[in-house]
C-alpha positions as semicolon CSV with decimal commas, in nm:
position;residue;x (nm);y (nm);z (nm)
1;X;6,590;8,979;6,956
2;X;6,908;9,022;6,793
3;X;6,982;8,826;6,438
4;X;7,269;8,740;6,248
5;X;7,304;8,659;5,894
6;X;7,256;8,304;5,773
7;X;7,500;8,120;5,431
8;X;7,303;7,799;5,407
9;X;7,158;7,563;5,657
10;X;6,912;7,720;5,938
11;X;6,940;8,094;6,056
12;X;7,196;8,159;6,343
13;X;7,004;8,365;6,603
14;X;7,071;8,540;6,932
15;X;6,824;8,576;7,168
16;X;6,788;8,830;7,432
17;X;6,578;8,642;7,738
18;X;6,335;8,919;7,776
19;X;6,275;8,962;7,392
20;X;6,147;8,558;7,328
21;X;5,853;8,552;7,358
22;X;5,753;8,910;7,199
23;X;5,965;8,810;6,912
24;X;5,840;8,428;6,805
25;X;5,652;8,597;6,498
26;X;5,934;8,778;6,383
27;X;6,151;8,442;6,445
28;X;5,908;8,214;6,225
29;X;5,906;8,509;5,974
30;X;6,263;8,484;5,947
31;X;6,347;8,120;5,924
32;X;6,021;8,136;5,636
33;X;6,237;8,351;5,455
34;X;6,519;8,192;5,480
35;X;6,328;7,856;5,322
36;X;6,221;8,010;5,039
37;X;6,571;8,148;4,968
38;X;6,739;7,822;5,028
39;X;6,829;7,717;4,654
40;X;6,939;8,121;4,594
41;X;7,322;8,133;4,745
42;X;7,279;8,501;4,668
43;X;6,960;8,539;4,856
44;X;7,177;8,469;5,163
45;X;7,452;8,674;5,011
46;X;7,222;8,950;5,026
47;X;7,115;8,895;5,380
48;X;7,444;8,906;5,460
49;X;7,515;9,274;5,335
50;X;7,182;9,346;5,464
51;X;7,313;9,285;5,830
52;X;7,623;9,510;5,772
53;X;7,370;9,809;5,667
54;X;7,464;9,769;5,325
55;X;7,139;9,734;5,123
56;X;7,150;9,525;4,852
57;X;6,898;9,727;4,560
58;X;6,999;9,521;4,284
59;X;7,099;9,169;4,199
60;X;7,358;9,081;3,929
61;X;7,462;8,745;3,774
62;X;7,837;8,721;3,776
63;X;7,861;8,852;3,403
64;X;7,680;9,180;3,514
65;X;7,343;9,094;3,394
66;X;7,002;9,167;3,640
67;X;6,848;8,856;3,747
68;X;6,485;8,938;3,751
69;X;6,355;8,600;3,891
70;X;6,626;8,623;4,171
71;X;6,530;8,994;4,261
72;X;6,177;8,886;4,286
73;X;6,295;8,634;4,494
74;X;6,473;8,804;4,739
75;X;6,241;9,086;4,786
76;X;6,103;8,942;5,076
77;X;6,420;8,852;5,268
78;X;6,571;9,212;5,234
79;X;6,246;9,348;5,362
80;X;6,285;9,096;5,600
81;X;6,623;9,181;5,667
82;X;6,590;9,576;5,707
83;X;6,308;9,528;5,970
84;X;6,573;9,299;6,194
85;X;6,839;9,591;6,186
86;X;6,551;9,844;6,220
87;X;6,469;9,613;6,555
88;X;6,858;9,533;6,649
89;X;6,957;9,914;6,620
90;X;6,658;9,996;6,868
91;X;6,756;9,690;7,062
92;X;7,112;9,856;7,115
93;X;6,955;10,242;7,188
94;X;6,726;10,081;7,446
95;X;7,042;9,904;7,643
96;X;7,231;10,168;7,609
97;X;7,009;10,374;7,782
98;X;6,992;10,131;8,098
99;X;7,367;10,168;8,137
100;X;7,475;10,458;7,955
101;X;7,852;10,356;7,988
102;X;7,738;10,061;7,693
103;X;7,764;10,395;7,443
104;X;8,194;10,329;7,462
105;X;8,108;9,997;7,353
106;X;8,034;9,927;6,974
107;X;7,695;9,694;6,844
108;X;7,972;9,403;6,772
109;X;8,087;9,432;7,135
110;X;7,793;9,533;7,258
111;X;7,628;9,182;7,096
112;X;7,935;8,996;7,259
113;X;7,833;9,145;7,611
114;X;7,483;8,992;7,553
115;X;7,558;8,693;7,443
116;X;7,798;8,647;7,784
117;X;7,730;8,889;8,060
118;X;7,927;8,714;8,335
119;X;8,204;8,925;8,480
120;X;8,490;8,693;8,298
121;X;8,383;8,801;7,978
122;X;8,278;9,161;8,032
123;X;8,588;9,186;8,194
124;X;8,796;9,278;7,824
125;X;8,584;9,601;7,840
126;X;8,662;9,705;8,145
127;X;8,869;9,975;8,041
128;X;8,624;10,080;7,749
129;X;8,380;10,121;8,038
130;X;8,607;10,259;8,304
131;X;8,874;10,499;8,214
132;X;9,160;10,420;8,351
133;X;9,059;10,067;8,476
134;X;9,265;9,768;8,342
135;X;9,021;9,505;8,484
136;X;8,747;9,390;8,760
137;X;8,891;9,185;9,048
138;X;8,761;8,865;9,034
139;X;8,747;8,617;9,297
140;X;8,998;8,313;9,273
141;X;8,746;8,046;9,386
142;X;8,434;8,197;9,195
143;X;8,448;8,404;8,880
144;X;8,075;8,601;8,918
145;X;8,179;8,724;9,235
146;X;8,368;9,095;9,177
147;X;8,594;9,226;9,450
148;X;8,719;9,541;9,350
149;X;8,877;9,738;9,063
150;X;9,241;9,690;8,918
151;X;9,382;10,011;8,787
152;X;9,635;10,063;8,500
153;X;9,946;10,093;8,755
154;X;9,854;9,840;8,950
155;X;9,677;10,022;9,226
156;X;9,355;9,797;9,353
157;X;8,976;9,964;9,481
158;X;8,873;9,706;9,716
159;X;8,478;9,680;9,719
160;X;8,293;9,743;10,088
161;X;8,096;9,496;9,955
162;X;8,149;9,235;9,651
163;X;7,919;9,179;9,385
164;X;7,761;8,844;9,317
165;X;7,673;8,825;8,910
166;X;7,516;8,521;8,944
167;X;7,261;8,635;9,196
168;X;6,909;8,620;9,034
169;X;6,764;8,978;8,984
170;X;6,416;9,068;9,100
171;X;6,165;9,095;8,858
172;X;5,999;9,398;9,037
173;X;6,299;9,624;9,028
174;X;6,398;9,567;8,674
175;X;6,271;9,598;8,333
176;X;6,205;9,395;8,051
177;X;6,512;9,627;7,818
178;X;6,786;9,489;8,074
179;X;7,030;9,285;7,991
180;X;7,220;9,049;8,267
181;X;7,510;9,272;8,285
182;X;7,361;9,577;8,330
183;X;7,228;9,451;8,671
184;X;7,547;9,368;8,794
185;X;7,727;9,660;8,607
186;X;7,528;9,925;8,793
187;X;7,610;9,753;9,175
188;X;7,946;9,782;9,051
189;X;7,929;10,175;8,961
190;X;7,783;10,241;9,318
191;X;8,041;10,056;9,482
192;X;8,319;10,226;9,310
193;X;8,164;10,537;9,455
194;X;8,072;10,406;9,774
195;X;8,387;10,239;9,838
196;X;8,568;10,585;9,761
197;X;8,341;10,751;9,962
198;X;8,412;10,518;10,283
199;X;8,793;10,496;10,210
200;X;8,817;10,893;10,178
201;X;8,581;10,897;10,538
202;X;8,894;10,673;10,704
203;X;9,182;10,830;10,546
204;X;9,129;11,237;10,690
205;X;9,027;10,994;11,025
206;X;9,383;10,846;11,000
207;X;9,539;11,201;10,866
208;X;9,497;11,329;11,189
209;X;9,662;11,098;11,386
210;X;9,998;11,078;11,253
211;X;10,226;11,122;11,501
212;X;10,586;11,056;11,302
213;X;10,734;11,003;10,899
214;X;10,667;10,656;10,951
215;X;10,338;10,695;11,017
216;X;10,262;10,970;10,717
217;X;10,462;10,708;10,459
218;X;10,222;10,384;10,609
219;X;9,908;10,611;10,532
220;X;10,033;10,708;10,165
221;X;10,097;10,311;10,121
222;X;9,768;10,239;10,254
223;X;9,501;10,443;10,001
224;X;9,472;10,519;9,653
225;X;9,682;10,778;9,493
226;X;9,312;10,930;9,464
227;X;9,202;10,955;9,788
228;X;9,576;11,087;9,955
229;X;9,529;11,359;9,708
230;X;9,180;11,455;9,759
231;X;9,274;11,437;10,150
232;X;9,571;11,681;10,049
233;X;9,342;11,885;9,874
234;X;9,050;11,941;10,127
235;X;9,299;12,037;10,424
236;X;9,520;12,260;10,239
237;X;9,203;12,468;10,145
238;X;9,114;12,497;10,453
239;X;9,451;12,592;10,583
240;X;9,401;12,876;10,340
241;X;9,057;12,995;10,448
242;X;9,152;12,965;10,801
243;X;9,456;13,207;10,764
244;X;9,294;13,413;10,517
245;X;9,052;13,490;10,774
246;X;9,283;13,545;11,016
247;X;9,465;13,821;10,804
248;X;9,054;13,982;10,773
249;X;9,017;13,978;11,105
250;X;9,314;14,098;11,207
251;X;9,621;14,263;10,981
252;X;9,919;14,213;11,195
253;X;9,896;13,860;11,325
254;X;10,174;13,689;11,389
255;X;10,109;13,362;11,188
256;X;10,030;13,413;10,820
257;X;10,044;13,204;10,472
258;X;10,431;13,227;10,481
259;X;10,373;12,965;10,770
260;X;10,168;12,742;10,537
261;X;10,427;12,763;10,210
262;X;10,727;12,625;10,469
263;X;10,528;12,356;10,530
264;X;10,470;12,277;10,179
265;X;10,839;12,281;10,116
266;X;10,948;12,089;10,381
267;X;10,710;11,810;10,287
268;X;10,813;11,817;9,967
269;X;11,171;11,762;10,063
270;X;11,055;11,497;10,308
271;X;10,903;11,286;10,001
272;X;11,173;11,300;9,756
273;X;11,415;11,239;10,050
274;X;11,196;10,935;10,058
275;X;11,185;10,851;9,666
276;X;11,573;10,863;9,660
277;X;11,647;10,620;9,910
278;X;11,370;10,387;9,792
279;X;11,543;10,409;9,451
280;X;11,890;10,322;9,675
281;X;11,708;10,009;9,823
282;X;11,520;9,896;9,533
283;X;11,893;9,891;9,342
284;X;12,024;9,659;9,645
285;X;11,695;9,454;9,645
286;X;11,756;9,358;9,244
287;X;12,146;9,292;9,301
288;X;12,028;9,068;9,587
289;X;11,729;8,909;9,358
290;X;11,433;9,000;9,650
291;X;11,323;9,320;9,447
292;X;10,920;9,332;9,422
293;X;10,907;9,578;9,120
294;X;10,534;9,630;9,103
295;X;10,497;9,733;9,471
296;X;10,767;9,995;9,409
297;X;10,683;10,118;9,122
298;X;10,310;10,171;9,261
299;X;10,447;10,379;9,564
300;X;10,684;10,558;9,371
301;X;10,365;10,661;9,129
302;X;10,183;10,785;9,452
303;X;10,478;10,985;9,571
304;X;10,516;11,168;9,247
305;X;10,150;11,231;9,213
306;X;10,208;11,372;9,596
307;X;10,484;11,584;9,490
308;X;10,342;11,779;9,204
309;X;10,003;11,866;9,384
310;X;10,238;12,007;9,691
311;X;10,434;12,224;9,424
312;X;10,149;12,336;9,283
313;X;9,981;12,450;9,663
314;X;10,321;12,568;9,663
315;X;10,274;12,781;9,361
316;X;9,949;12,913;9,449
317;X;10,043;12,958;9,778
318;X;10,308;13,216;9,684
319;X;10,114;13,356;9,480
320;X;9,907;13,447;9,726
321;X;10,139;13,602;9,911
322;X;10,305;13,831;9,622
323;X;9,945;13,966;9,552
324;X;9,893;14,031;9,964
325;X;9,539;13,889;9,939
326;X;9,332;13,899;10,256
327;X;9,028;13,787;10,213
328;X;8,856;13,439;10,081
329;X;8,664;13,681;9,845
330;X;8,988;13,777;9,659
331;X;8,939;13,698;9,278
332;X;9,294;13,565;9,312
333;X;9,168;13,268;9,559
334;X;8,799;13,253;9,452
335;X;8,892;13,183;9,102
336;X;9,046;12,872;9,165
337;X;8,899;12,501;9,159
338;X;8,877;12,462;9,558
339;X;8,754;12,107;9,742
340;X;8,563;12,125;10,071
341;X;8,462;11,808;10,285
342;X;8,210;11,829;10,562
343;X;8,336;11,627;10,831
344;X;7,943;11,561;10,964
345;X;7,891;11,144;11,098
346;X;7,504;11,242;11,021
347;X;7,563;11,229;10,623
348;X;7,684;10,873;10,603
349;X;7,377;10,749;10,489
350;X;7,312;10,654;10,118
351;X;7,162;10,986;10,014
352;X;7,416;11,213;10,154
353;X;7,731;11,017;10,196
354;X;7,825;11,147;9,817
355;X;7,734;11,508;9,919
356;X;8,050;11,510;10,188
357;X;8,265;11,646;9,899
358;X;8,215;11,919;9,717
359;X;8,391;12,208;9,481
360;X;8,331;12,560;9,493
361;X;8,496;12,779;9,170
362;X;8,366;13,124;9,182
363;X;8,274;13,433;9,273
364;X;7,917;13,254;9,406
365;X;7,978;13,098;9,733
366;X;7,621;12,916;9,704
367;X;7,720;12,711;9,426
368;X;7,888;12,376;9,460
369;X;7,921;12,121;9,261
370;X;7,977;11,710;9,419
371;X;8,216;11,531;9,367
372;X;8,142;11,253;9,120
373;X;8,333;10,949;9,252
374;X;8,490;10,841;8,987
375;X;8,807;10,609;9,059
376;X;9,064;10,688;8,827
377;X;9,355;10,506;8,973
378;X;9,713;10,662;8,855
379;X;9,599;11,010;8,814
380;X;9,991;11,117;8,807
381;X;9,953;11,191;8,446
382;X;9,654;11,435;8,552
383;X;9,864;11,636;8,831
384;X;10,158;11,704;8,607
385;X;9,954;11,928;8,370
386;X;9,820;12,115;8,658
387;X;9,966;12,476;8,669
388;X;9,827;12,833;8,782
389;X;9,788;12,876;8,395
390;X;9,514;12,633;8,339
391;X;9,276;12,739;8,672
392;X;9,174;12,994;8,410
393;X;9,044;12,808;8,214
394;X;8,779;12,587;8,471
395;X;8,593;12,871;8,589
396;X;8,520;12,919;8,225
397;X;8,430;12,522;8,168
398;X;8,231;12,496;8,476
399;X;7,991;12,814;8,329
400;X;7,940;12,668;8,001
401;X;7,964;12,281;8,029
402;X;7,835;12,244;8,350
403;X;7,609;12,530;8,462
404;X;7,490;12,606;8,121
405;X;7,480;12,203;7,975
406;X;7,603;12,330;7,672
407;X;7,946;12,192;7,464
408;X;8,290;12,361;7,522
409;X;8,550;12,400;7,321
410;X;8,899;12,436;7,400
411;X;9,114;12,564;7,103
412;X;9,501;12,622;7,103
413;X;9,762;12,576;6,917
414;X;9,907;12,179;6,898
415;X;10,123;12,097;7,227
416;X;9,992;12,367;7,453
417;X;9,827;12,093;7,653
418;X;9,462;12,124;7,605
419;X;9,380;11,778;7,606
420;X;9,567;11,750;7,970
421;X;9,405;12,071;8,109
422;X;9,080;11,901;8,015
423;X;9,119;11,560;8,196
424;X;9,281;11,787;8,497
425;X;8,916;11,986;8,499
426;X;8,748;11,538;8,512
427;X;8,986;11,459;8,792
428;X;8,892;11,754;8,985
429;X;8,498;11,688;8,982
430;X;8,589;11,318;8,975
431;X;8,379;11,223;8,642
432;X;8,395;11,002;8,377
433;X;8,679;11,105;8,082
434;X;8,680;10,969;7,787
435;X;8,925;11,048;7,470
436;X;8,783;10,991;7,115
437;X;9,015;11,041;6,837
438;X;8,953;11,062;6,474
439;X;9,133;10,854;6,236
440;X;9,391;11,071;6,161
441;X;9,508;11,078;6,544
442;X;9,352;11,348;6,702
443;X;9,179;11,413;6,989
């Protein structure tokens, strides 16, 4: 059970459901000591600073002078009192644990969450919990029922399949630490994933059958900024590999990667072709009074995110051809972050549907690492810190933090982007990122 302080009258409690009945003793413990300091305003006083882990060792008058009768008196509630944040701070550890996404949250929010688990309320921690998330999408008619995810921008992650808060939770696959939003917290993390997962499945599926501009434009306004650029990103590596094989195989064929960088750069001009005369119409639209602002600004976002992953393919692309490299093995090409999907209909179940996409950075070609899922919804921030200069470093953070599980540490001077190349190195395993700064501002 969770307590709070008491000034006069009975003790204000809050109970967990699963934590009644193994905490009745402790609750007629509690409301005894409150009775016996009753007639002692700084009995209560003491509880108070008690609950704010600020022990109370001695007792003063308001001249200075120890009360001995009142010290004697209140021994009992402070004892009293350090065994409920003894029991409240294991309380927290133990929910925490069942959701490990509640350690973002602090005990005061944390107690708030408890107190009201429903959707509605959680909802003003959504973006504690989610990075990048503004809030859940909640149905109109019914407020436990969650549709999807809202991002910061705007951009929307429509659920395959909503969540129902309100549905009663089975007994057998649950345990007695849980709290009510836990249950529906953790549907909600696998249908992020899942609904990423299916979304990314349909969008290489509709990739491949544009036929005209109009066609590529109606698929960028259709998915995530997300999922376009992981689509980008698994078919321009293997445009690479294909052509880098080709030049192994054979040294004089015709097409090579000068083939792939004019492609770049006439997409690129195709898309800020695009951006200027949306700009042109949006200006007529607001002259006219029939400009939806959100809506543009939203597909503007995806088309710059768009743009500077193309320039930097473009980049690397180049750079592959200044060095002459003709071979996947080349350091030059093996070094760098590269996304694979396997395009297999037999790995759409459950336990393989999140092993479709995967990252190789290395010299090893056994290793991969899965993509995490995590739906980070304008990611344009991420893409313009992405440069040749920082795939150094993720070969580097992918030995220590991830292969070896230990702590990295990027130093550099202030400016030089470190912060940026980290959340770049998130995005491309799609996990969690989360800034903590100290009080002083820093990161």
């Amino acid at each position: 059970a969770i307590y709070k302080h008491s000034r006069g009258g009975s003790g204000e409690m809050i109970f967990c459901a699963d934590c009644n009945r193994r905490c009745a003793a402790n609750d007629i413990i509690y409301h005894c000591a409150m009775d016996k300091t009753s007639k002692h305003r700084k009995g209560y006083d003491l509880c108070a600073a008690c609950h704010e882990q600020k022990l109370m060792h001695a007792i003063g008058d308001d001249d200075g002078k120890q009360d001995t009768k009142l010290q004697k008196t209140a021994k009992i509630p402070v004892k009293i009192a350090s065994n409920v944040i003894a029991k409240y701070a294991s309380r927290m550890s133990e929910i925490r644990r069942t959701f490990p996404r509640f350690y973002f949250l602090s005990d005061a929010e944390m107690t708030n969450v408890i107190q009201n688990g429903t959707p509605s309320h959680v909802n003003q921690f959504a973006s504690r919990l989610f990075d990048g998330i503004s809030a859940f999408i909640l149905d109109d008619d019914n407020a436990q029922i969650v549709l999807g995810l809202r991002a910061r921008n705007g951009e929307e992650l429509r659920f395959r399949r909503c969540i129902n808060a309100a549905k009663k939770r089975s007994t057998t696959t649950t345990t007695t630490t849980e709290v009510d939003a836990c249950v529906w917290l953790r549907k909600l993390e696998y249908q992020m994933r899942y609904s990423l997962s299916m979304a990314l499945e349909e969008s290489f599926g509709e990739y491949k059958r544009l036929e005209s501009s109009d066609s590529y434009f109606a698929w960028i306004g259709h998915y995530p900024s997300q999922i376009l650029l992981l689509t980008k990103r698994c078919l321009w590596c293997k445009t690479i590999e294909f052509f880098l094989h080709k030049k192994h195989e054979n040294a004089h064929a015709q097409m090579d990667l000068n083939e792939v960088e004019r492609e770049i750069t006439a997409e690129i001009r195709l898309l800020s072709a695009h951006v200027s005369r949306m700009i042109d119409g949006m200006h007529e639209e607001e002259e006219d009074g029939d400009g939806d602002g959100q809506a543009f600004m939203i597909v503007k976002s995806k088309i710059g995110a768009l743009i500077q992953q193309l320039i930097y393919q473009r980049d690397v692309t180049r750079q592959l051809i200044a060095r002459n490299v003709r071979s996947v093995d080349s350091s030059v090409w093996s070094s760098k972050m590269r996304t694979y999907y396997c395009s297999d209909d037999n790995m759409l179940d459950e336990h393989n549907m999140f092993k479709k996409l995967y990252l190789k950075c290395g010299d090893s070609h056994d290793r991969v690492y899965f993509y995490g899922y995590e739906f980070y919804g304008d990611i344009a921030a991420f893409i313009y810190s992405r440069s040749t200069h920082t795939d150094k470093l993720f070969p580097r953070l992918l030995r220590a933090c991830v292969d070896g599980a230990m702590l990295g540490n990027v130093f550099g001077a202030v400016g030089t982007g470190k912060t940026e190349a980290v959340q770049v190195f998130a995005y491309d395993l799609g996990r969690p990122c989360k800034l903590l700064r100290d009080d002083g501002g820093g990161v």
